[in-house]
C-alpha positions as a Markdown table, in Angstrom:
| # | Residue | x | y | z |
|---|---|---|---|---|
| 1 | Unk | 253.2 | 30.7 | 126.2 |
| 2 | Unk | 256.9 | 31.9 | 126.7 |
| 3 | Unk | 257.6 | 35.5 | 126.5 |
| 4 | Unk | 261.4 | 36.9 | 125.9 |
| 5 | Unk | 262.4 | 40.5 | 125.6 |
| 6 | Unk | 265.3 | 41.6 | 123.5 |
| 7 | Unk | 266.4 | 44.4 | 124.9 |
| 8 | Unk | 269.0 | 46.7 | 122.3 |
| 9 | Unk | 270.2 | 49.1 | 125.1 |
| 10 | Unk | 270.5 | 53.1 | 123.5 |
| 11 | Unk | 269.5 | 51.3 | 120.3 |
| 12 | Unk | 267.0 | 54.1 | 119.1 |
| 13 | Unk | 268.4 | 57.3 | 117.3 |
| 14 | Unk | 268.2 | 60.1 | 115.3 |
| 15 | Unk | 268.5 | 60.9 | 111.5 |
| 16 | Unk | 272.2 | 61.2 | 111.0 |
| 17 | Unk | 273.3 | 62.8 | 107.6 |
| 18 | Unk | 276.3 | 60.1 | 107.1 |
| 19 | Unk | 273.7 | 57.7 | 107.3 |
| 20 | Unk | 271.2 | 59.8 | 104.5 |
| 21 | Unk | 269.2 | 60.8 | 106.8 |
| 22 | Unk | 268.5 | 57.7 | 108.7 |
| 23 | Unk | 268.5 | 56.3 | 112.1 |
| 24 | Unk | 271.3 | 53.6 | 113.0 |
| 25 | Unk | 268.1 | 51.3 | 113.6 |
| 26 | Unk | 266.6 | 52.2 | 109.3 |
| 27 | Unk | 270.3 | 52.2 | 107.9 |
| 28 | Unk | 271.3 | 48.5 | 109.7 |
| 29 | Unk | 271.0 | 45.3 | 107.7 |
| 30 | Unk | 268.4 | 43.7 | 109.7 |
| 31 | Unk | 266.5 | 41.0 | 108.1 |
| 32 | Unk | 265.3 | 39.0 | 110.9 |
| 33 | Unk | 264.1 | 42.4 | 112.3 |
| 34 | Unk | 262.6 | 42.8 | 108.8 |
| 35 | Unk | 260.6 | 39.5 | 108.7 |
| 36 | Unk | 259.3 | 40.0 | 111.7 |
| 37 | Unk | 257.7 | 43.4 | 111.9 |
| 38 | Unk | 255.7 | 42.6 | 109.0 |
| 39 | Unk | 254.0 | 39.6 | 111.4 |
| 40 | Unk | 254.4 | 41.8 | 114.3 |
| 41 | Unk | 252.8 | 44.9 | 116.4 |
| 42 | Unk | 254.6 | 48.0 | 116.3 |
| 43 | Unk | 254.4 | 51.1 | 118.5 |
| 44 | Unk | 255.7 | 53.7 | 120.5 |
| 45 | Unk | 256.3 | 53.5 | 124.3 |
| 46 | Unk | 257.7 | 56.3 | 126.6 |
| 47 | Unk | 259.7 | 54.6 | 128.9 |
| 48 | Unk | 261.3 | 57.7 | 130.5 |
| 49 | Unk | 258.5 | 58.8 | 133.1 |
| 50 | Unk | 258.3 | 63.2 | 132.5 |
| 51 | Unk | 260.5 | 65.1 | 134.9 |
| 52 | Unk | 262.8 | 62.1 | 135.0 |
| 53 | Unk | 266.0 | 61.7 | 133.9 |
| 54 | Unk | 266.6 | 59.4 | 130.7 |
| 55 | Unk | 268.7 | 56.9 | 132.7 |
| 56 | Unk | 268.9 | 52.9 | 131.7 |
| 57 | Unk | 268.2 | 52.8 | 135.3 |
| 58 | Unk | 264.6 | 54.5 | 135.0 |
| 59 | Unk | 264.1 | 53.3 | 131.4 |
| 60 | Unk | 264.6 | 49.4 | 132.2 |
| 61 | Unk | 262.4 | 49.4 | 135.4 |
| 62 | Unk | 259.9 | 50.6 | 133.2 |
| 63 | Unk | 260.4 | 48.0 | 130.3 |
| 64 | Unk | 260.1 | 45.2 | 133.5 |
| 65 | Unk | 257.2 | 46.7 | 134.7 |
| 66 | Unk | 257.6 | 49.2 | 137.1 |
| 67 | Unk | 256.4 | 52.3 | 137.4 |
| 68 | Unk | 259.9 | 54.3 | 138.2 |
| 69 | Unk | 257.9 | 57.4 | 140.0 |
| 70 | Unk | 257.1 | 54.6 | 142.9 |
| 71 | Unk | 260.4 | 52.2 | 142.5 |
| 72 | Unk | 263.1 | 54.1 | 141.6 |
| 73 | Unk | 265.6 | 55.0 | 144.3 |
| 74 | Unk | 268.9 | 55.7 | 142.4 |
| 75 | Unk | 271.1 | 53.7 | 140.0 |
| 76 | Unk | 273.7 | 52.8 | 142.5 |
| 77 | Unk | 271.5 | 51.1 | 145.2 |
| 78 | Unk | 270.3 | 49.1 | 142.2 |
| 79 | Unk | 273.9 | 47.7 | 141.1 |
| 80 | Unk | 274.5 | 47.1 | 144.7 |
| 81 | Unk | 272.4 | 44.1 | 144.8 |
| 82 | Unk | 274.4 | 42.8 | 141.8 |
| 83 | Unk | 277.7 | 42.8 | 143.3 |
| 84 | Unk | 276.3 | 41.4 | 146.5 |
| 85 | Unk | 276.4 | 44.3 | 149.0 |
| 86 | Unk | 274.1 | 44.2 | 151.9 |
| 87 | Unk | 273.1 | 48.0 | 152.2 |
| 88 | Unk | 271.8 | 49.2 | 155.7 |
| 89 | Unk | 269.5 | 52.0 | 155.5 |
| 90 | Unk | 271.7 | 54.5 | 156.8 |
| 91 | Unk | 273.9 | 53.8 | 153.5 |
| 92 | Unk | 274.0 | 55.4 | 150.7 |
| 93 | Unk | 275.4 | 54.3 | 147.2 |
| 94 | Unk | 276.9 | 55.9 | 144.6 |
| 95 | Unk | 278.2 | 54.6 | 141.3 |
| 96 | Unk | 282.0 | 54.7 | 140.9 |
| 97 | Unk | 283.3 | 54.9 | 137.4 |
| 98 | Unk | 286.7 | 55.0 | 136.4 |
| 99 | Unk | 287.2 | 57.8 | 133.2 |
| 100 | Unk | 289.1 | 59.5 | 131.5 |
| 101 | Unk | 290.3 | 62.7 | 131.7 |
| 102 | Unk | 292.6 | 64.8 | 130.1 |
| 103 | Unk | 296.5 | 64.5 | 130.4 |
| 104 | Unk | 297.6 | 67.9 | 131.3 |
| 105 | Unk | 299.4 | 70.2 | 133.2 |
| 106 | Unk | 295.8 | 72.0 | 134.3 |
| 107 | Unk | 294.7 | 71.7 | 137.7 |
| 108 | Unk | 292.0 | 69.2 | 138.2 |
| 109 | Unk | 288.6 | 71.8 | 137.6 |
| 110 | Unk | 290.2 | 72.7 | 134.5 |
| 111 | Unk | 290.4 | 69.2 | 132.6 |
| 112 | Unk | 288.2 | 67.8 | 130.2 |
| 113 | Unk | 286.2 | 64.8 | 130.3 |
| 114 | Unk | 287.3 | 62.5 | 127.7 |
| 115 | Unk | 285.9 | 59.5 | 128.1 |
| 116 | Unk | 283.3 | 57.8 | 130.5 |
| 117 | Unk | 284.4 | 54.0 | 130.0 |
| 118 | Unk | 288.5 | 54.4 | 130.3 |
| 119 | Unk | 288.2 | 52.4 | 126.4 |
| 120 | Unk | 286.0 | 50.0 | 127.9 |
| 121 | Unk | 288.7 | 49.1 | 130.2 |
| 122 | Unk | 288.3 | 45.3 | 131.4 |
| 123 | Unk | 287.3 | 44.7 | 135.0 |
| 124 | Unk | 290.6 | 43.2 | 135.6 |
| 125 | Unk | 292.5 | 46.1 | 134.8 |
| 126 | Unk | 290.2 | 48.6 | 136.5 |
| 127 | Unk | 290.2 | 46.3 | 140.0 |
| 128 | Unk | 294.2 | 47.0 | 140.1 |
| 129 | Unk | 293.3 | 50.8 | 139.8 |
| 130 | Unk | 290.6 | 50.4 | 141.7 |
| 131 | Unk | 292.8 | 48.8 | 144.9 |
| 132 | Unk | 295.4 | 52.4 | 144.6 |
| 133 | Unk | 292.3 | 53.8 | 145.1 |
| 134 | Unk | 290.5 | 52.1 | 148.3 |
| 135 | Unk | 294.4 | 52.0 | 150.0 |
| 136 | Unk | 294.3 | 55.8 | 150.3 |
| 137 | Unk | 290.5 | 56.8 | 151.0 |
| 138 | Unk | 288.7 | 53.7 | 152.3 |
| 139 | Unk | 288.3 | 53.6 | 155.7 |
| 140 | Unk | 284.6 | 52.5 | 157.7 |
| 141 | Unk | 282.5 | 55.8 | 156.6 |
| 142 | Unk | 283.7 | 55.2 | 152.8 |
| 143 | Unk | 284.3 | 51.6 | 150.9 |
| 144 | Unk | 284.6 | 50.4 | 147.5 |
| 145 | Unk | 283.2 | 47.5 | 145.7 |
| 146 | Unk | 284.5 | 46.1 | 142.1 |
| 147 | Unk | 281.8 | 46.0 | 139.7 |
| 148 | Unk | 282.4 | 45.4 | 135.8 |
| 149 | Unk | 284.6 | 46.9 | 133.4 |
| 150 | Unk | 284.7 | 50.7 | 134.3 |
| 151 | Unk | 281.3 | 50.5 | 136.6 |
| 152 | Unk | 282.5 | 50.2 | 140.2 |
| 153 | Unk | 280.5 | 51.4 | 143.6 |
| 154 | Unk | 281.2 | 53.4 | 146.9 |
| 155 | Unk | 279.0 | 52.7 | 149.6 |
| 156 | Unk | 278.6 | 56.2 | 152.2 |
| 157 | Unk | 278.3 | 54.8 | 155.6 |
| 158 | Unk | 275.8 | 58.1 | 157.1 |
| 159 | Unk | 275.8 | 59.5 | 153.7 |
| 160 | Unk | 273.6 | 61.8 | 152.0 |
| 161 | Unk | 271.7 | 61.7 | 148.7 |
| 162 | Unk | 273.3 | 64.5 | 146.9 |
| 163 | Unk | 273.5 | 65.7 | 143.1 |
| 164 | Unk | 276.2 | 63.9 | 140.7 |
| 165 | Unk | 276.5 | 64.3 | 137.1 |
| 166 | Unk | 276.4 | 61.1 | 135.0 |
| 167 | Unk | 280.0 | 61.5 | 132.8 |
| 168 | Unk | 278.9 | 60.4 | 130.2 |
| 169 | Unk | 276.7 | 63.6 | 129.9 |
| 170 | Unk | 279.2 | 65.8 | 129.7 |
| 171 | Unk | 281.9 | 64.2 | 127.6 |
| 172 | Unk | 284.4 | 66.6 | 126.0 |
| 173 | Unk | 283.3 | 69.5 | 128.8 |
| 174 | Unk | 286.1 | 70.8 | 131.2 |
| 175 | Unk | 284.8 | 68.9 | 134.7 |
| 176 | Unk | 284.5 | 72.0 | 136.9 |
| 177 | Unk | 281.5 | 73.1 | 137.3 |
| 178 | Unk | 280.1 | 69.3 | 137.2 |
| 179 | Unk | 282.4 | 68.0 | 140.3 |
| 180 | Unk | 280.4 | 67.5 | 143.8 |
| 181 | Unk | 279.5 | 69.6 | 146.4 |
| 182 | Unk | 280.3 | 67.6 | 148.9 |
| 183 | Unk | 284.4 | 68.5 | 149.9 |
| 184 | Unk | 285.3 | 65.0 | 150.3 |
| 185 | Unk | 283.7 | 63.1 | 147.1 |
| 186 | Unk | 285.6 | 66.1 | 145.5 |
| 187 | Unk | 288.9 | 65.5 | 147.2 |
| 188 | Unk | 288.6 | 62.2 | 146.6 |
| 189 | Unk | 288.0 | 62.6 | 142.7 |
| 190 | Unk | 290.6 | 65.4 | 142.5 |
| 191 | Unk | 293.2 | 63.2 | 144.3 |
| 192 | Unk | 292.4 | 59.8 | 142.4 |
| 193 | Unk | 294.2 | 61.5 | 139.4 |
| 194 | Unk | 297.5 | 61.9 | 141.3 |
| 195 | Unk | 296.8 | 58.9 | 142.3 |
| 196 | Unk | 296.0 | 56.6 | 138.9 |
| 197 | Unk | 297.7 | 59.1 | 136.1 |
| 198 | Unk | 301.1 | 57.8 | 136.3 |
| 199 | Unk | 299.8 | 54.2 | 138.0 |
| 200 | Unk | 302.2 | 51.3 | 135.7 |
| 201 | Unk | 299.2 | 50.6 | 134.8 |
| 202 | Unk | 297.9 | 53.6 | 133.1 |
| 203 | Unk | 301.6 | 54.3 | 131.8 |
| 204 | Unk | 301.1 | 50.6 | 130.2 |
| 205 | Unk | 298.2 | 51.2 | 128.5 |
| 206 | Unk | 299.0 | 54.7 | 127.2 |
| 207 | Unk | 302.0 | 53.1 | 125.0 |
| 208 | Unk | 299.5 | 50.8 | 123.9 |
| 209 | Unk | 297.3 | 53.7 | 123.0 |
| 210 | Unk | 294.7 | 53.7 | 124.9 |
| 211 | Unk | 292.8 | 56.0 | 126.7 |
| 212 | Unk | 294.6 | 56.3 | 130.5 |
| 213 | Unk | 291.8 | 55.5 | 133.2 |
| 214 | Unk | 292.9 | 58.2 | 135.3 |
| 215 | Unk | 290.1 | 59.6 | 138.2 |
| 216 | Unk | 287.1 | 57.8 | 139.7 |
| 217 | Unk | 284.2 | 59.7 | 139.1 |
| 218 | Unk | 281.0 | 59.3 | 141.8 |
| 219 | Unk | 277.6 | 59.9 | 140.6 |
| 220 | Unk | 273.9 | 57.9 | 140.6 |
| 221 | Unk | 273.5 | 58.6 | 144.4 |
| 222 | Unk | 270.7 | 56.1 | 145.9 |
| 223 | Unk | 269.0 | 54.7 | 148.8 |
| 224 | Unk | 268.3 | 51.1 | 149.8 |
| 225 | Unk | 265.6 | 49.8 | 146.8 |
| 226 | Unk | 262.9 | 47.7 | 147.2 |
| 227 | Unk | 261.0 | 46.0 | 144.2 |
| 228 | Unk | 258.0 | 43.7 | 144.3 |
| 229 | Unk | 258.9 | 40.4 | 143.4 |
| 230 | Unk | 258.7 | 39.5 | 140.0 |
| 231 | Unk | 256.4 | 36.3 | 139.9 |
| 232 | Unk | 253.9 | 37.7 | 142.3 |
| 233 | Unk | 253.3 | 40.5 | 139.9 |
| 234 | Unk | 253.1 | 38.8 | 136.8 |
| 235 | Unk | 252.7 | 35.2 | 137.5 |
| 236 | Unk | 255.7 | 34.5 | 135.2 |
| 237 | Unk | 259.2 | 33.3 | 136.7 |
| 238 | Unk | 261.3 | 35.6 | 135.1 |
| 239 | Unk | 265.3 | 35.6 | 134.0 |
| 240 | Unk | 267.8 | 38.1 | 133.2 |
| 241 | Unk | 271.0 | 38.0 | 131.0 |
| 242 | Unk | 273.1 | 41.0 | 131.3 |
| 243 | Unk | 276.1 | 42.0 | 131.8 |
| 244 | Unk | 275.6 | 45.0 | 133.3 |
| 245 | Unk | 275.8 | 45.4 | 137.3 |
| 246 | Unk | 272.5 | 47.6 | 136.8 |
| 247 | Unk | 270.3 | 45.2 | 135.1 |
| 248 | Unk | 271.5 | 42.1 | 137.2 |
| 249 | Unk | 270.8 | 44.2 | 140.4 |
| 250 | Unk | 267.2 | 44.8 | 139.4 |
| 251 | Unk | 266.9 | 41.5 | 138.8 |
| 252 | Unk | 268.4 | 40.6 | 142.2 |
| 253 | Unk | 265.5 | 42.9 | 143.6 |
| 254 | Unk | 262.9 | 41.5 | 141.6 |
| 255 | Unk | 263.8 | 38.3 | 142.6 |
| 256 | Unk | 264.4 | 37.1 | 139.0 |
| 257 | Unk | 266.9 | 34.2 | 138.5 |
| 258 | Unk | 270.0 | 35.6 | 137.1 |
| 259 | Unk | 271.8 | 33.7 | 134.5 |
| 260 | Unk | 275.9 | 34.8 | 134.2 |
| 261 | Unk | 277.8 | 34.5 | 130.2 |
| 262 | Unk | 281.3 | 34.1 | 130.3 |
| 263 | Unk | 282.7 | 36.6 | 128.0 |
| 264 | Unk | 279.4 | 39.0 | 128.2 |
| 265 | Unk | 281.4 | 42.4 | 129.2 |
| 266 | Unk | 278.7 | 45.1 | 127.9 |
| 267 | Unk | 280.8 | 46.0 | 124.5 |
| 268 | Unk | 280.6 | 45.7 | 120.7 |
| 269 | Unk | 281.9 | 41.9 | 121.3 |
| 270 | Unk | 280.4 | 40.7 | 124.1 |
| 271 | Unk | 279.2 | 37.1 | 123.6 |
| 272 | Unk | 276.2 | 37.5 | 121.6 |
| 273 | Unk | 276.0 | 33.5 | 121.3 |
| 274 | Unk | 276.0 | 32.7 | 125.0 |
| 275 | Unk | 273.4 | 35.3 | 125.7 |
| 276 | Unk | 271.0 | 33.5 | 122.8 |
| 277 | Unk | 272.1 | 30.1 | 123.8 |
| 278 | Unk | 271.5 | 30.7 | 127.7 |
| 279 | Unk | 268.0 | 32.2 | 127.0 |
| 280 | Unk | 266.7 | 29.5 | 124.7 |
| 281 | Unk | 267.8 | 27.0 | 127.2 |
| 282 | Unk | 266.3 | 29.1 | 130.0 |
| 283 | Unk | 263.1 | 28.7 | 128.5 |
| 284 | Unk | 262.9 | 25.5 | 126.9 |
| 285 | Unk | 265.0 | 23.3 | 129.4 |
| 286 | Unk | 264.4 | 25.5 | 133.1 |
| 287 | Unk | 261.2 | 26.2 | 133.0 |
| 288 | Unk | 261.4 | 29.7 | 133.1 |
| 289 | Unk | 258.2 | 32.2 | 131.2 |
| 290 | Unk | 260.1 | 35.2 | 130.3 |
| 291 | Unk | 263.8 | 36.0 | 129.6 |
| 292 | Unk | 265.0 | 39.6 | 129.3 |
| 293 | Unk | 268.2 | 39.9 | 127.3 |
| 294 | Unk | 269.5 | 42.9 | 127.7 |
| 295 | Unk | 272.6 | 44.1 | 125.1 |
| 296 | Unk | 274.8 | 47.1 | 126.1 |
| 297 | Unk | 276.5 | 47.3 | 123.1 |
| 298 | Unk | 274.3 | 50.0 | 120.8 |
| 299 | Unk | 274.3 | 52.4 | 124.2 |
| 300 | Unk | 278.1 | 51.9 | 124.8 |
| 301 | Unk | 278.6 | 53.1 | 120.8 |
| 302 | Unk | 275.9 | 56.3 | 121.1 |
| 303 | Unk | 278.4 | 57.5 | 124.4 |
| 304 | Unk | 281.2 | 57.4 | 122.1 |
| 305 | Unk | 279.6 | 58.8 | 119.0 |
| 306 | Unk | 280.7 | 56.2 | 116.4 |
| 307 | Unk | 277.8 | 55.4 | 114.1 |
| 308 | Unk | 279.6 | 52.8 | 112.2 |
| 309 | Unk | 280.0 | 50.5 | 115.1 |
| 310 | Unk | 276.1 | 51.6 | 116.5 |
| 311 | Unk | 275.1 | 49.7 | 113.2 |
| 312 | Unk | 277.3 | 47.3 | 113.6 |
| 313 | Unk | 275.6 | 46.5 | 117.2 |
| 314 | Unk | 272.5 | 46.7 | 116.1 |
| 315 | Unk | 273.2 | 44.0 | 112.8 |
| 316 | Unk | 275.0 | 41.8 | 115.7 |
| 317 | Unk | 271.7 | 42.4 | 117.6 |
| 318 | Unk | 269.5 | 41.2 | 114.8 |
| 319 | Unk | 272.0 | 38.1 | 113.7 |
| 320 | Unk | 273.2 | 37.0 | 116.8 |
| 321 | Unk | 270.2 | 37.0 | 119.5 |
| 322 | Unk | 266.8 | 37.7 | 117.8 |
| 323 | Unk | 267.4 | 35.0 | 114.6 |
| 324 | Unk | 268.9 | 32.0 | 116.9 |
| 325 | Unk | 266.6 | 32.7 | 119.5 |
| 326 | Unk | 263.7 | 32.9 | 117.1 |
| 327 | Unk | 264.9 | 29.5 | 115.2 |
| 328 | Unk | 265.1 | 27.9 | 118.1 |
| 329 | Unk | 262.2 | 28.4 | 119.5 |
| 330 | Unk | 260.2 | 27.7 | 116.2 |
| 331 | Unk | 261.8 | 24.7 | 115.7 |
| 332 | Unk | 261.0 | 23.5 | 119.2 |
| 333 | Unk | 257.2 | 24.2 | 118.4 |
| 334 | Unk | 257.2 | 26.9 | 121.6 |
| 335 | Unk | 254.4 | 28.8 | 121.4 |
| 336 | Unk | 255.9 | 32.1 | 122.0 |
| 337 | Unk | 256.0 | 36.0 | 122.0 |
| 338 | Unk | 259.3 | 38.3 | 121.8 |
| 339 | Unk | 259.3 | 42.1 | 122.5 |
| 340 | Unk | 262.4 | 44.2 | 120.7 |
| 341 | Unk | 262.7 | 47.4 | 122.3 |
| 342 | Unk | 265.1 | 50.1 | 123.4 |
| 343 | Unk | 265.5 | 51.3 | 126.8 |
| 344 | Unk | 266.1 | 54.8 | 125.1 |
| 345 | Unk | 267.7 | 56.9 | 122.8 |
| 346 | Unk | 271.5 | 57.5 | 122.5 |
| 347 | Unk | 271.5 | 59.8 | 119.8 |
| 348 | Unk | 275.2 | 59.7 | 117.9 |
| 349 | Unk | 274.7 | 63.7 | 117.8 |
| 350 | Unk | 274.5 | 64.4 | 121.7 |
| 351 | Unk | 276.3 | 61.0 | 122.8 |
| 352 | Unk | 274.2 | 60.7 | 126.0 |
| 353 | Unk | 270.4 | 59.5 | 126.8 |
| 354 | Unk | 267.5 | 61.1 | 125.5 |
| 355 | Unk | 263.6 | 60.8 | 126.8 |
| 356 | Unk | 262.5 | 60.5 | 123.7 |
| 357 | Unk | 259.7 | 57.8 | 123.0 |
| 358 | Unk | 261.4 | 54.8 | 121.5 |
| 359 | Unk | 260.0 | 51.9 | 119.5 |
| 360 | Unk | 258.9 | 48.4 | 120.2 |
| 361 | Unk | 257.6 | 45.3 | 118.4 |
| 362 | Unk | 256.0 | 42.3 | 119.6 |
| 363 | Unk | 255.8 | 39.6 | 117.5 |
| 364 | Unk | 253.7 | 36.6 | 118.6 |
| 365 | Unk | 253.6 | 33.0 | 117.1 |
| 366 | Unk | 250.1 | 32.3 | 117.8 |
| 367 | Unk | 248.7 | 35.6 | 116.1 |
| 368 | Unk | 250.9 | 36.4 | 112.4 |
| 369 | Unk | 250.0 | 40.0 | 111.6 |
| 370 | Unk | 250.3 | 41.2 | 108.2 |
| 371 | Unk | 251.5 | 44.6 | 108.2 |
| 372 | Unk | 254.0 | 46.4 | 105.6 |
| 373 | Unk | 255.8 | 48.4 | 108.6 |
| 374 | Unk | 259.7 | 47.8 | 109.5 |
| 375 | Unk | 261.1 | 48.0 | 112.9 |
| 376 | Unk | 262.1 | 51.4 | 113.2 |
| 377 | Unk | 261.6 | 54.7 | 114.6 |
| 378 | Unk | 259.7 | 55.9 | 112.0 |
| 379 | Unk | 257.4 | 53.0 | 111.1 |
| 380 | Unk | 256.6 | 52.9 | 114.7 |
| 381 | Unk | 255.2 | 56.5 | 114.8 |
| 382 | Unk | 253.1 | 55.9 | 112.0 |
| 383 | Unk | 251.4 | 52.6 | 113.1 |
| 384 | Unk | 249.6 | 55.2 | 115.7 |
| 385 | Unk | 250.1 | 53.1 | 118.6 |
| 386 | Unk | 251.7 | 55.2 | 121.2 |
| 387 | Unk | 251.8 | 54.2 | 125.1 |
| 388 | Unk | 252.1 | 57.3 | 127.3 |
| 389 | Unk | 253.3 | 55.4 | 130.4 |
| 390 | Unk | 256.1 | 52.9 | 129.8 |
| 391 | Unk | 255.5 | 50.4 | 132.5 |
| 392 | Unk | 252.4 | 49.4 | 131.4 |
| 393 | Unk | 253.9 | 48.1 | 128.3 |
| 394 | Unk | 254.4 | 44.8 | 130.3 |
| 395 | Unk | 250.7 | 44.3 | 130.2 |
| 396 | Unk | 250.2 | 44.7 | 126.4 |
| 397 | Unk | 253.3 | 42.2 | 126.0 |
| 398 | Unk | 252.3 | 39.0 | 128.4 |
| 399 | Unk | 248.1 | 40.0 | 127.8 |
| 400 | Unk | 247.4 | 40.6 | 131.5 |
């Protein structure tokens, strides 16, 4: 038996009245979604454990199989692994976005937020802000990493695990009363503006029209992790495509193979067809058991609130992964089971995560069901089946 996970990041919703009253998930044009939840299971799962916030971070550890209340040590730490770094325990990591804020004669505590991903700047173009950056404030206690597109890391040398606000939960909010504590995290956000506002860079890209990326913003604070190994715990060598530094760092921790797609950047048009090709092959060629492919694309939509392309991701979702990977699979006479889930919400109305429970399907090719349920957020609340602690949903999905 192979096992894959399809993994639409933000993908679940709320009813949205532009849609008539249906969730991004109901109003897409999913037909290979449709054909399989009638042969499928389909549930709840709270993947957000309570008292925790609704972070990807939390939310995929618990899709993987860990419990977050005994694994989770921060975001950061997590991506660190990713991009290679080799965290003492002294250290402490912090996630270091590049934003948006707003381009104004207001001093820095009085700007607004505008937009957590800098236009979903490429990783190219943030590295070159990124450098300004490091040549003013890195020195032995403080040092930057590149990550991808507007996700970047600082490393604390001595540091301290103190509270951050994620930007993307306060987009459209004046910054003030969100910035650190700590006087020189703050100095250095305040000053990154000076530094990055009128970079050539930034002046480039604002007569292009788009959004400046003008301040570094720190948050995601985290100690040194340390996840059990994959295979030991499941007895299934496992494989992650991502293009997130998050997902590829737990992977790193779990001691999953990782499996880098040129052209896979976390947006809207990422390369859907290298993610589906590389997982097929995984499994059927490399003898791996389970593939986790994780899209970005329908969380990346819910943070900036446009419902047109969050369907649009979820319809590239359905077309672009789940049917060739399916085909594929079935045509190669794999016996097989696939799990579609969300991590969690990213409603279009509050453009940030959610704890709500979110739905998941597992369809296996041994056992057909015959059900007259769709895959969607509503259909899944009245099959019944609802799974209080997330992690365990591993279980359930391989039969352990």
């Amino acid at each position: 038996m192979k096992y894959v996970v399809v993994l639409g990041d933000g993908m679940a919703d709320r009813p949205i009245a532009e849609l008539g009253d249906k969730t991004p998930l109901l109003y897409a044009t999913t037909p290979m979604m449709d054909e399989l939840a009638k042969k499928s299971e389909i549930g709840l799962v709270h993947t957000i454990p309570e008292g925790m916030s609704p972070g990807s971070d939390t939310a995929n550890l618990a899709a993987l199989g860990y419990n977050p209340r005994q694994y989770y040590t921060g975001r950061s730490p997590l991506e660190a692994l990713s991009i290679g770094v080799d965290m003492k325990t002294t250290d402490i990591a912090l996630r270091c976005n590049i934003v948006t804020v707003s381009d104004d004669n207001l001093p820095y505590v009085e700007k607004t937020i505008i937009d957590h991903s800098s236009d979903e700047i490429s990783t190219e173009d943030a590295a070159v802000l990124l450098d300004a950056v490091k040549e003013v404030f890195e020195d032995e206690t403080y040092k930057f990493y590149v990550g991808t597109s507007y996700r970047h890391l600082l490393i604390w040398d001595k540091g301290e695990v103190v509270p951050l606000t994620p930007p993307h939960d306060i987009l459209t909010r004046v910054i003030g009363s969100y910035l650190p504590e700590d006087d020189k995290l703050r100095e250095m956000m305040e000053k990154s503006y000076e530094i990055l506002n009128n970079h050539p860079l930034n002046l480039k890209r604002a007569a292009e029209g788009k959004n400046k990326a003008n301040s570094v913003w720190f948050w995601g604070a985290g100690t040194r992790p340390a996840l059990s190994n994959f295979t030991e715990k499941t007895g299934l060598k496992g494989c992650m495509i991502s293009a997130v530094d998050l997902l590829k760092g737990i992977a790193v921790g779990a001691q999953m193979e990782v499996v880098e797609i040129p052209g896979a950047n976390g947006g809207l048009h990422t390369n859907y067809e290298g993610k589906a090709d590389a997982a097929v092959k995984a499994l059927l060629e490399d003898d791996c058991d389970y593939v986790y492919i994780h899209v970005e694309a329908p969380d990346e939509m819910g943070h900036q609130g446009n419902v047109n392309n969050k369907v649009q991701a979820i319809e590239y979702l359905d077309s672009r992964i789940i049917k060739p990977v399916y085909e594929a699979l079935t045509k190669a006479g794999c016996d097989f089971r696939m799990l579609v889930m969300p991590d969690h919400p990213t409603p279009i109305e509050c453009r940030t995560h959610t704890c709500d429970p979110v739905p998941f399907m597992i369809y296996d090719s041994t056992d057909i069901k015959d059900t007259s349920y769709l895959y969607n957020e509503f259909d899944a609340e009245k099959t019944g089946i609802d799974i209080s602690e997330g992690y365990q949903l591993i279980n359930r999905f391989i039969q352990k």
